[in-house]
C-alpha positions in Angstrom: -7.0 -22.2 -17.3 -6.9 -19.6 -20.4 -6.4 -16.1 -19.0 -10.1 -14.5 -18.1 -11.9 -12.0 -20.2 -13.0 -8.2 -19.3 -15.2 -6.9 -21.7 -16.0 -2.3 -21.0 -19.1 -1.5 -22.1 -21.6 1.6 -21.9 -23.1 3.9 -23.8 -21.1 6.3 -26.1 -18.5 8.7 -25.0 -18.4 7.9 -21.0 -14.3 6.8 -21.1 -14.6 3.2 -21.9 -11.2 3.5 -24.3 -9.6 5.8 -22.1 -10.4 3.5 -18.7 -8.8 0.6 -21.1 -6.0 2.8 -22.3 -5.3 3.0 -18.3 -5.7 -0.5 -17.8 -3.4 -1.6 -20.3 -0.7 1.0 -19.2 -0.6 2.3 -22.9 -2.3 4.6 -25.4 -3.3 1.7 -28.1 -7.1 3.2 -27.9 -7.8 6.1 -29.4 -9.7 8.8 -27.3 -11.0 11.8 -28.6 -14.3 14.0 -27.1 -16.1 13.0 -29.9 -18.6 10.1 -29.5 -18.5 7.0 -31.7 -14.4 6.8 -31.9 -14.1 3.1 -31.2 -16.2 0.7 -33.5 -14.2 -2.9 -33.6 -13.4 -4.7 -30.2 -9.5 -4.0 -29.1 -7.8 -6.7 -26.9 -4.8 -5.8 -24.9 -3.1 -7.9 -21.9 -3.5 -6.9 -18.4 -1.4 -6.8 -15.8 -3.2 -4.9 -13.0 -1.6 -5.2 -9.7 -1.3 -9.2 -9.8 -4.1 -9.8 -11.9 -3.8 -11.0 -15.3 -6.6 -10.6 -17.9 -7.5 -9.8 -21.3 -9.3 -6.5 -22.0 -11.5 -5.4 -24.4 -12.6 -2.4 -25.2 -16.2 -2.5 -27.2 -18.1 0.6 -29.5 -20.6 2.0 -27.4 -23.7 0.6 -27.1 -26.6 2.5 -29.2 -30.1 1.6 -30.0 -29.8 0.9 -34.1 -31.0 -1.2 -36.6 -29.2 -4.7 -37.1 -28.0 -3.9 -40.6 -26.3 -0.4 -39.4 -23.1 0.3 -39.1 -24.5 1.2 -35.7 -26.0 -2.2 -35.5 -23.2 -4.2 -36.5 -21.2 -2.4 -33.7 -24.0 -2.7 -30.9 -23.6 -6.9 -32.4 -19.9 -6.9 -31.8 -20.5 -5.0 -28.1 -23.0 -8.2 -27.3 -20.1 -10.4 -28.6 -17.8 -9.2 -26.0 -20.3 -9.4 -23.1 -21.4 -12.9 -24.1 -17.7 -14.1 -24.1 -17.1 -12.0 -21.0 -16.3 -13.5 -17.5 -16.2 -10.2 -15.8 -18.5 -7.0 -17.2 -17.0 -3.4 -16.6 -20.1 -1.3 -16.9 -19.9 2.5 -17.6 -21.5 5.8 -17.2 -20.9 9.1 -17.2 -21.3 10.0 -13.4 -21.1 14.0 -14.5 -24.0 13.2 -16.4 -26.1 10.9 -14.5 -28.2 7.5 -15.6 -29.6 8.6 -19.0 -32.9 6.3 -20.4 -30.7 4.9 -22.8 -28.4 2.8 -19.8 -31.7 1.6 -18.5 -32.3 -1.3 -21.2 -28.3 -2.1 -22.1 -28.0 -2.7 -18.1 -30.7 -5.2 -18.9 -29.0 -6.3 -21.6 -25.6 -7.3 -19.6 -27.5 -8.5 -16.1 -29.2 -11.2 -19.0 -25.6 -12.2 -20.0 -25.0 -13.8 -16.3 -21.7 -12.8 -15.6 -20.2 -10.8 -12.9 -20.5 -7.0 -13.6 -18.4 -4.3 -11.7 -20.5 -1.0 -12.2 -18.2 2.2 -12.7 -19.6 5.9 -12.2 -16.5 7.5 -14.4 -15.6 11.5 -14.6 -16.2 11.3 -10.7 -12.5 13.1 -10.3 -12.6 15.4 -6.8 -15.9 14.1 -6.1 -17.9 15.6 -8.9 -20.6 13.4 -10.3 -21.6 11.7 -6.8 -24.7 12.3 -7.3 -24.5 10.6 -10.5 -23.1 7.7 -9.0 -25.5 7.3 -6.4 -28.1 7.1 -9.4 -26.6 4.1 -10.6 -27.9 2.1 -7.5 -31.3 2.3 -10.0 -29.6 0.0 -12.2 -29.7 -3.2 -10.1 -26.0 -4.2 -10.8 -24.5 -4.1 -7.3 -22.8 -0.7 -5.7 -21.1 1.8 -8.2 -17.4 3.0 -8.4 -16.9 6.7 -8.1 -13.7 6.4 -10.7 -11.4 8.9 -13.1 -10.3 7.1 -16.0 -8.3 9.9 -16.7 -6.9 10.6 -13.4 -7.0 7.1 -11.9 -9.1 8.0 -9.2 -11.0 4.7 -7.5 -8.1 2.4 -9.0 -8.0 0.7 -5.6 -11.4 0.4 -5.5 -11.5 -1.0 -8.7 -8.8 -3.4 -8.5 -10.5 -5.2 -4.9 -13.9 -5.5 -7.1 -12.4 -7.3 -10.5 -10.1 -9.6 -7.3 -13.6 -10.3 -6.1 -15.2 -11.0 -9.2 -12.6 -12.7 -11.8 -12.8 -16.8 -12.2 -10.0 -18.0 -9.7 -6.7 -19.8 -11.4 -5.9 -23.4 -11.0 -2.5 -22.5 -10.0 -2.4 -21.1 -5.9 -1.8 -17.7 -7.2 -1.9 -15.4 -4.1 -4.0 -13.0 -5.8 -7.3 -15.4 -6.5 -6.6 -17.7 -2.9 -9.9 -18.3 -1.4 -8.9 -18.1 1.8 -7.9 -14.1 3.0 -5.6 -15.8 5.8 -3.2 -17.1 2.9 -2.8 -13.9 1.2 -0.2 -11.6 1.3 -1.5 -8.5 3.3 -0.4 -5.7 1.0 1.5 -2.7 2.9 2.7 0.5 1.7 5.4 2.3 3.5 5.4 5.9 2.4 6.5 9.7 3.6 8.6 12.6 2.7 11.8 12.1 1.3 14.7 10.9 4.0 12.4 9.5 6.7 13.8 6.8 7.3 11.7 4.1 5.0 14.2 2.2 3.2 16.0 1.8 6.6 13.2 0.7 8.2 11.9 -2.1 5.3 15.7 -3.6 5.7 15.6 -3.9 9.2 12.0 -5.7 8.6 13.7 -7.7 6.2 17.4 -8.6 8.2 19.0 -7.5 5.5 20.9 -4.4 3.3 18.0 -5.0 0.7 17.7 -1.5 -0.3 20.3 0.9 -0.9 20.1 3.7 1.9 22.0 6.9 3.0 22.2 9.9 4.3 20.9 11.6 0.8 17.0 12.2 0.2 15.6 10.6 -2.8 17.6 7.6 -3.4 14.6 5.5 -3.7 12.9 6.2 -7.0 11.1 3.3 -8.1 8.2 1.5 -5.9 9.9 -1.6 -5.0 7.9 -4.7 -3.7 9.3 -7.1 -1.4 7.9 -10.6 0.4 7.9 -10.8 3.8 6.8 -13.1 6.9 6.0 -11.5 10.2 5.1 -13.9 12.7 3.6 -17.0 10.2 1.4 -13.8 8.2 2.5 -13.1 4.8 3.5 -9.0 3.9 3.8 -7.8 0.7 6.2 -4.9 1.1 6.4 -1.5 -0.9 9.0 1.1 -0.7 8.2 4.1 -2.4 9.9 7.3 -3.0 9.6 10.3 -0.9 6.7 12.3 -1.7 7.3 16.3 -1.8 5.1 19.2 -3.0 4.7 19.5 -6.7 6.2 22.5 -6.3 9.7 21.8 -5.4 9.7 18.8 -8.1 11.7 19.7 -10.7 13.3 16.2 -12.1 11.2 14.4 -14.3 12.5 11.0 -12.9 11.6 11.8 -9.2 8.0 13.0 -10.7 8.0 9.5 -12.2 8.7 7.8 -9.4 6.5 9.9 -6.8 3.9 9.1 -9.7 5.1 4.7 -8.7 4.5 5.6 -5.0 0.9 7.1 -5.7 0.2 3.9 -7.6 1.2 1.6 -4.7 -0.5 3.6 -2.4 -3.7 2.8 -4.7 -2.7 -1.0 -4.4 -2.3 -1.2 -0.7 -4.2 -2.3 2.0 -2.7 -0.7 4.6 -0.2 2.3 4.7 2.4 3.1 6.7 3.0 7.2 6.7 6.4 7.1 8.2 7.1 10.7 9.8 10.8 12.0 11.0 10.3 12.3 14.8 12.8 14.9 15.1 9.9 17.4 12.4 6.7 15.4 12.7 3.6 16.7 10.9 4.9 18.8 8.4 2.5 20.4 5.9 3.7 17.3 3.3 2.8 14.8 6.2 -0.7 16.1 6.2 -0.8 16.1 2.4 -0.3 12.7 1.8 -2.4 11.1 4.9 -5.5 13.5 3.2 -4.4 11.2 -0.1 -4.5 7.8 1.7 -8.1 9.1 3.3 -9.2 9.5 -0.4 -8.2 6.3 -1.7 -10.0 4.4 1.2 -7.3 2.7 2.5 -6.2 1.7 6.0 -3.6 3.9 7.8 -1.1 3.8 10.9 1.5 6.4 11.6 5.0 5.5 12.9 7.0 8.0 14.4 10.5 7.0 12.9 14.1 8.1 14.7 12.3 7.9 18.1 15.7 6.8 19.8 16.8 10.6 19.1 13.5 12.0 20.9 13.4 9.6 23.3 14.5 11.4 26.2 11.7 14.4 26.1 9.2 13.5 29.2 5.2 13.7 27.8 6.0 13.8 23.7 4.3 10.8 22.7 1.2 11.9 24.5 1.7 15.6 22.8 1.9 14.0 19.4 -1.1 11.8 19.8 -3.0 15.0 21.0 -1.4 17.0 17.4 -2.7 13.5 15.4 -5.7 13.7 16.7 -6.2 17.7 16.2 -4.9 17.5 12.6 -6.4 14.6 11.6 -9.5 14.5 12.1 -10.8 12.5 9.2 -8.9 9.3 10.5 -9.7 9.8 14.5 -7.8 7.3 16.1 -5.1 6.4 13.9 -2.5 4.4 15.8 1.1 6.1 16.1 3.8 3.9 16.8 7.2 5.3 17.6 10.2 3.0 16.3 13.2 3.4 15.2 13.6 1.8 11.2 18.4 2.2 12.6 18.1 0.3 16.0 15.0 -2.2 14.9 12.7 -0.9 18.0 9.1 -0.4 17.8 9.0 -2.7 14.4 6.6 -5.5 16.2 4.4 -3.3 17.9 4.0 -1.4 14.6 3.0 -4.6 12.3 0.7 -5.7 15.3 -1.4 -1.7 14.4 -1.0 -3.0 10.7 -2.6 -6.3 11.3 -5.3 -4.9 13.8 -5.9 -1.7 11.2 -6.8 -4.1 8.6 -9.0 -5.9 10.1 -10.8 -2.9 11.0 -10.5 -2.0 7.7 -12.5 -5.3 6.7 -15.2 -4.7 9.2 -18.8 -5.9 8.7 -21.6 -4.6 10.8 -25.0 -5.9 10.8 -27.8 -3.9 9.5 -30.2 -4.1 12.8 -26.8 -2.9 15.1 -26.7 -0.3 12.7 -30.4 1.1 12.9 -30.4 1.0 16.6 -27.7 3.0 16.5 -28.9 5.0 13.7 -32.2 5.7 16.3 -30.0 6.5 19.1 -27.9 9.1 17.4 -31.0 10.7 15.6 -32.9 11.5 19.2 -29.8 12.1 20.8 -29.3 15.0 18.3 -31.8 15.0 15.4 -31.5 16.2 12.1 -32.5 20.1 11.2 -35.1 21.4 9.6 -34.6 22.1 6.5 -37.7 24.9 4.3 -39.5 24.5 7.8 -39.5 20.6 7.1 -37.4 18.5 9.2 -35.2 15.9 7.9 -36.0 12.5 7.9 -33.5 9.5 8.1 -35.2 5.9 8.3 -33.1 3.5 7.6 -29.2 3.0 7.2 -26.9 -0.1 6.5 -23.2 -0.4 5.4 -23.1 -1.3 2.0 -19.5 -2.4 1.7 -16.4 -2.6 4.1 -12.7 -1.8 2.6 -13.0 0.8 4.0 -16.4 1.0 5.7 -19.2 2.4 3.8 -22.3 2.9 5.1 -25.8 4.2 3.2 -28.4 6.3 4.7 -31.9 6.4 3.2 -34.8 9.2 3.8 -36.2 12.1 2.7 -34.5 15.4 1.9 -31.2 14.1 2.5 -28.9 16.4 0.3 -29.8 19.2 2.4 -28.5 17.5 5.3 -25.3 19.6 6.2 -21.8 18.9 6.7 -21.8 19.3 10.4 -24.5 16.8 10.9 -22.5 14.3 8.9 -19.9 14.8 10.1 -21.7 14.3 13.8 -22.8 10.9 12.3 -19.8 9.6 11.1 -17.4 10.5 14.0 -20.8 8.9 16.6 -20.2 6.0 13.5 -16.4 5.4 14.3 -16.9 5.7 18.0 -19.8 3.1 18.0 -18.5 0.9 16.3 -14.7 0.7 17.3 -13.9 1.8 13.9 -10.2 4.2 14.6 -7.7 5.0 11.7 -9.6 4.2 9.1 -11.9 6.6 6.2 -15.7 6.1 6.6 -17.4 6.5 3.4 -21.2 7.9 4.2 -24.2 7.9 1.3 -26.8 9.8 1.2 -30.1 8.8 -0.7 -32.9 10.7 -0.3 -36.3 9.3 -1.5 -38.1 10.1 -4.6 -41.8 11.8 -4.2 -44.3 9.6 -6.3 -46.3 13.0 -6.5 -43.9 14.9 -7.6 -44.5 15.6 -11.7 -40.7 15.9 -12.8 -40.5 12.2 -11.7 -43.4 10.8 -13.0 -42.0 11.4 -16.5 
């Protein structure tokens, strides 16, 4: 089979070259504030975490006439999403869905093939509200994403798995069958933890090259593995410190390679030093793996050295639970990585994590909860109207992401969401894992700014 197609499209001047530039893992497009940069189509081979495509990176898509140099660009654009197996379609999320997206959406839902809707400039959560507008569009659930920064690459990368053509050959990546892929784990903490130790006594062997010395891992190094008849795919990383206390360029570069395989895991493994658990650090990069969406357990390495202490497993779970609250009921394993303990315990949280992570609920369980929750403790009032939420379902799992629907909804505050998602998790078994919760509120037909 010839290698699939990806053709970026959108309007003008929403990151289409600099989301390919990203892709490709090289600066061939030219980006520049300025709309119009790119006219022709540019190809470039992709390697994206297993998946192998060809790119292409169109002019943005402009009403014009046909014999334009506008229109002859828009006619090359159409090219590209006619020869297209997969469609990545763009806006600006900063900017929201402008009447000019409305009838090029059209335009690429006509061409039949898969599309995978990015909401780009949505870095540190700006633009969600633009996102959420792209619902309007009819092309399936939209990517918060930073082209620049590479925010929502995970996210990305488990759409285009879902929706490029599947090989001939049994490559892992495109296997119909989740049971025969590897699960992709991430084993990541501060520097000297204990990691590389740990992945060779997974592996039986002096795989990696340990010591006594922080930072001797620098790159992200992937490994196969088998744990009872499951296939792993294994990631050592380096050890992640403040940016502060960074100085080398080649340990920036490879804390950079461990933020990228955290963005291509499934689960992740945050492996903490028993002997100084919870650091500031620790808590830095679990609040990372929340933000990606992925799946998380603990282990509490060089527990053969704190072993002896009467009640500290029960006081650290009571710390994980106090300082993590976003990820209530992570599972913390204490192992040693030096003596082998704890390592099947620890890939049995894995396994279960994930499929939590992968957790569908139906929409009727999740309105009878929804009705529950909302008389239990109903929503406030909010300019002496009260707050209406009628409807909810989960939109997509990995991780779990549920919608709500109802009237006055961005006035809804924190402390009530948070009330929902943590009644959520509870509800629904759902411990150790982000819960992603949208909030669309209803347009008023009467209202005049709408009507136009």
């Amino acid at each position: 089979m010839d290698m699939p197609t990806v053709a970026i499209v959108g309007r003008p001047n929403v990151g289409k070259s600099t989301l390919f530039n990203r892709l490709v893992g090289k600066k061939l497009a030219l980006v520049d504030d300025r709309p119009g940069v790119t006219r022709d189509r540019r190809e470039g081979d992709v390697n994206f975490g297993g998946l192998v495509f060809r790119v292409i990176d169109t002019a943005g898509l402009e009403q014009a006439d046909a014999d334009s140099l506008l229109g002859r660009m828009r006619a090359q654009t159409e090219t590209a999403i006619l020869e297209a197996d997969v469609v990545l379609f763009v806006i600006d999320a900063r900017a929201g869905i402008l009447p000019a997206d409305q009838p090029f959406a059209e335009l690429v839902r006509r061409a039949g093939c898969p599309v995978v809707l990015i909401a780009n400039k949505a870095e540190g959560g700006t633009g969600l509200s633009g996102a959420y507008e792209a619902f309007s569009l009819g092309l399936g659930d939209p990517i918060p994403f930073s082209a620049e920064h590479g925010e929502g690459i995970g996210e990305l990368h488990d759409a285009l798995t879902e929706a490029l053509p599947k090989l001939d050959d049994e490559d892992e990546e495109y296997d119909d069958d989740p049971s025969n892929r590897s699960l992709k784990v991430a084993i990541v903490g501060r520097p000297n933890a204990g990691k590389s130790t740990l992945i060779n006594r997974m592996l039986g062997e002096e795989r990696l090259l340990v010591g006594p010395e922080a930072g001797i891992t620098r790159d992200s190094i992937s490994l196969d593995w088998e744990w009872r008849g499951r296939r792993i795919k294994l990631h050592d990383t380096a050890g992640m410190r403040r940016k502060a206390r960074i100085d080398d360029k080649l340990e920036k570069l490879a804390v950079s390679d461990g933020l990228r395989a955290v963005r291509f895991a499934e689960v992740v493994v945050v492996l903490l030093d028993a002997t100084i658990p919870f650091e500031k650090q620790d808590l830095t990069i679990v609040d990372l793996i929340e933000s990606e969406g992925r799946a998380l357990v603990i282990g509490l390495n060089k527990w053969d050295l704190v072993a002896d202490q009467p009640g500290l497993l029960k006081k650290l779970r009571e710390d994980c639970t106090r300082l993590l609250p976003q990820v209530r009921g992570v599972s913390v394993v204490p192992l040693s990585g030096l003596a082998g303990d704890g390592i099947d315990t620890l890939m049995k949280a894995v396994t279960e994590t994930f499929e939590v992570w992968n957790k569908r609920i139906s929409t009727s369980k999740i309105n009878d909860w929804l009705n529950e929750a909302t008389q239990r403790n109903p929503p406030p009032a909010v300019a002496s109207r009260r707050i209406k939420i009628r409807y909810a379902t989960q939109v997509k799992s990995r991780p779990p992401h549920f919608a709500l629907f109802g009237n006055q909804l961005d006035g809804l505050p924190k402390s009530y969401t948070r009330y929902l998602v943590n009644n959520l998790r509870e509800a629904f078994d759902l411990p150790g894992v982000p819960i992603r919760l949208s909030l669309r509120t209803s347009k008023n037909p009467f209202d005049k700014e709408n009507k136009g």
